[in-house]
C-alpha positions in Angstrom: -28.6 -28.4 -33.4 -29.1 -24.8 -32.8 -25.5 -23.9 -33.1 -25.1 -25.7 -36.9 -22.8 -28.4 -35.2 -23.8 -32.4 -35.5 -23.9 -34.3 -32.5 -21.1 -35.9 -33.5 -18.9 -32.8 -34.0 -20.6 -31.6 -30.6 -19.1 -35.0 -28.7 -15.7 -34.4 -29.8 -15.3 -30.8 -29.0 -16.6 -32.1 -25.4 -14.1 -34.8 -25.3 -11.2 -32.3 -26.3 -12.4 -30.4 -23.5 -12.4 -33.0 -21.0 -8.9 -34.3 -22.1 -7.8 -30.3 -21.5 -9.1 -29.9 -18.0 -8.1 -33.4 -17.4 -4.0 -32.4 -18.6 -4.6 -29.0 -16.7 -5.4 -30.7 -13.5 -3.0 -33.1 -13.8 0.3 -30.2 -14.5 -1.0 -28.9 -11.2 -0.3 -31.9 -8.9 2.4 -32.5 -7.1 3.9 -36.5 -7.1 2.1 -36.5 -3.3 -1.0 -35.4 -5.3 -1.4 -32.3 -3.6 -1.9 -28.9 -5.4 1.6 -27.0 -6.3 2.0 -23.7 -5.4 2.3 -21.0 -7.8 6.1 -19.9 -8.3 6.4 -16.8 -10.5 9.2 -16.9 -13.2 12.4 -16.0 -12.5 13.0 -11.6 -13.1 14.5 -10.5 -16.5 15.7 -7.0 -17.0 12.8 -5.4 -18.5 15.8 -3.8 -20.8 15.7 -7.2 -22.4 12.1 -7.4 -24.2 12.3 -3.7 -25.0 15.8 -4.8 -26.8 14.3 -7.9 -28.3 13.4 -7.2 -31.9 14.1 -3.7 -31.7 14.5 -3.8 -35.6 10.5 -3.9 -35.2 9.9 -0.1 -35.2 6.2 -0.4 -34.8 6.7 -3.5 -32.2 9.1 -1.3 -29.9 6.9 1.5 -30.4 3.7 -0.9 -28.7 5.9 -2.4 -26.3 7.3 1.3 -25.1 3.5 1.7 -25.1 2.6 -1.5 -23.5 5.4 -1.2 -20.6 4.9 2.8 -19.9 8.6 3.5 -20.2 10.8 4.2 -22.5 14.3 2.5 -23.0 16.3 5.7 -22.0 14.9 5.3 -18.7 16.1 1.5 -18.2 19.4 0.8 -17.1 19.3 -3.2 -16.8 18.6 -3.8 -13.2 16.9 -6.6 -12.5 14.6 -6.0 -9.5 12.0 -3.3 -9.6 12.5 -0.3 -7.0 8.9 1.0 -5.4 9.0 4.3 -3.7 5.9 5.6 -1.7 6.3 9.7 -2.0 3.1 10.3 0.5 0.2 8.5 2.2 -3.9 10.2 2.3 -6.9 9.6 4.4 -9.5 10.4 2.4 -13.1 11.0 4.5 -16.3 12.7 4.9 -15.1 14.4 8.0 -11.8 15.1 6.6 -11.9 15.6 3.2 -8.7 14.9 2.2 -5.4 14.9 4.3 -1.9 14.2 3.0 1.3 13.3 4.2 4.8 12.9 2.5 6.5 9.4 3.1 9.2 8.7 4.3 8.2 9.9 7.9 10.4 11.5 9.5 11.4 10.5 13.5 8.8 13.4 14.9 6.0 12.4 12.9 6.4 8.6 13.7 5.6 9.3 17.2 2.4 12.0 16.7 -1.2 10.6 15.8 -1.0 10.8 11.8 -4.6 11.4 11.4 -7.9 11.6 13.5 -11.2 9.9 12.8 -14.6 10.2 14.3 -16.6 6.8 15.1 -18.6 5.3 12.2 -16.4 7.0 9.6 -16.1 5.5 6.1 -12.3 6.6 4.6 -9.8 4.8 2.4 -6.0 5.3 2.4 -4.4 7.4 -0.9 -1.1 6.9 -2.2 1.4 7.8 -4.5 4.0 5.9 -5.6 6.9 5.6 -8.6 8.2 2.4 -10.1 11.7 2.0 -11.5 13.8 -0.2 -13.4 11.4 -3.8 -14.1 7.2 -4.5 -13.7 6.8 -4.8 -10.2 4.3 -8.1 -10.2 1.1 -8.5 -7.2 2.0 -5.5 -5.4 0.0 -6.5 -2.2 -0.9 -5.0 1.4 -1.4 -5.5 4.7 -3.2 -3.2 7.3 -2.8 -4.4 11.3 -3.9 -2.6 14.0 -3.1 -2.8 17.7 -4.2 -1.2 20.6 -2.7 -1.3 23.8 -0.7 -4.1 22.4 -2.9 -6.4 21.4 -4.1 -6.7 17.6 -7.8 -5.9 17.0 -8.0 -5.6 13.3 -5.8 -6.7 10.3 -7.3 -6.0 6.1 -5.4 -7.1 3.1 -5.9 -6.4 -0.7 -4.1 -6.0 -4.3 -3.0 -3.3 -6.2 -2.0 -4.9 -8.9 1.0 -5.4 -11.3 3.1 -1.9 -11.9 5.1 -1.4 -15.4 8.1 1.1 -14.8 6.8 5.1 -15.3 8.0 8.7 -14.7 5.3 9.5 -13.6 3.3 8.5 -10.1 0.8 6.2 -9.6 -2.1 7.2 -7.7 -3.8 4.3 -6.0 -6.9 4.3 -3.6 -7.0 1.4 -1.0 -10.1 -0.5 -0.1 -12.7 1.5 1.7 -13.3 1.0 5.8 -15.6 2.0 8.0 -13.5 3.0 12.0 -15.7 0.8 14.9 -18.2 3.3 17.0 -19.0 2.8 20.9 -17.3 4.5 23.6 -14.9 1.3 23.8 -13.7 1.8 20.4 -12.5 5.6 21.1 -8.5 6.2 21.5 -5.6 5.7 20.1 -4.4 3.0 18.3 -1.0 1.8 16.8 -1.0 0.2 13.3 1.4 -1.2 10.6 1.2 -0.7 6.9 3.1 -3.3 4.6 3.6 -3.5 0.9 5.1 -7.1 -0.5 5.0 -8.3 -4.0 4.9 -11.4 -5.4 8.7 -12.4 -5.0 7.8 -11.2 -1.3 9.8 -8.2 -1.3 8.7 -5.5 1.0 8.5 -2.4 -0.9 7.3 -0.5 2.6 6.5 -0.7 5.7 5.0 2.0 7.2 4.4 2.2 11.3 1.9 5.0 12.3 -0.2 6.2 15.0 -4.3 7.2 14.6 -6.9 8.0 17.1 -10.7 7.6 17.0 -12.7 10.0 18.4 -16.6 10.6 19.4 -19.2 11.6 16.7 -20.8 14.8 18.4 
């Protein structure tokens, strides 16, 4: 054979893969025979690994490294904090346009930002995690308008390791509907959830579309 095996050595790597997938199928059945759900391990103070074999030089050196933190900046808690410092639109038409989070009670109720029709833009954040890795940091975009929901996007980040300094993230790109019926104002609701489904933030803001001259 091409790849020096025998057919015989071929046949049994085959069979050791079929007894594999076989076994992995099995482990995710339920006894109904339905497919479990994935539950995601139980949280451990991220102080914990960065203390296990800290004897290691060189490993604690990697995992410091590895993790983005260092153990000064731990202090045992068990659930990590996300913070959102400020939220972007990012657009032809707009270049860029930033605005610190939290929001306070005057801005909540003022169009945050102002889009022509048939605009492509993507939302830019920044953000800080503390104490533990923050695991499937998701999102959630729905829109209303004159109370009734028109739109609704959803998409990963991704798994955050505790840092001093903020991460910059850029959310999936979208394009704002065109047509006179599209123009106005609209209310929408931004959520962040991870994969314990804790909500990190949710964000309730106000943006208009207007017409492309």
């Amino acid at each position: 054979m091409a790849d020096g095996k025998t057919e015989e050595e071929a046949g049994s790597s085959s069979l050791v893969l079929k007894d594999q997938k076989h076994k992995f199928e099995e482990d995710d059945l339920t006894e109904d025979g339905s497919v479990a759900k994935f539950v995601p391990p139980p949280l451990v103070p991220l102080l914990h690994h960065l203390q296990k074999d800290k004897d290691d030089e060189s490993l604690r050196r990697w995992k410091e490294k590895l993790l983005g933190c260092v153990e000064g900046d731990l202090d045992g808690q068990v659930e990590p904090e996300v913070t959102f410092h400020s939220i972007g639109i990012i657009s032809n038409d707009l270049g860029e346009n930033s605005t610190s989070l939290p929001l306070d009670e005057s801005q909540g109720c003022k169009v945050l930002f102002s889009l022509k029709e048939g605009t492509q833009y993507q939302f830019k954040l920044t953000f800080t995690v503390k104490h533990n890795i923050v695991s499937g940091l998701a999102y959630c975009n729905t829109v209303w308008r004159a109370g009734i929901q028109v739109d609704q996007s959803e998409g990963m980040l991704g798994t955050f390791a505790p840092q001093q300094d903020p991460y910059i993230h850029l959310l999936d790109e979208e394009i704002t509907p065109s047509g006179a019926l599209a123009r106005g104002v609209y209310m929408a609701k931004l959520r962040f959830v991870d994969d314990d489904k804790k909500c990190h933030m949710e964000l309730g803001y106000t943006f208009e579309i207007t017409k492309r001259s």
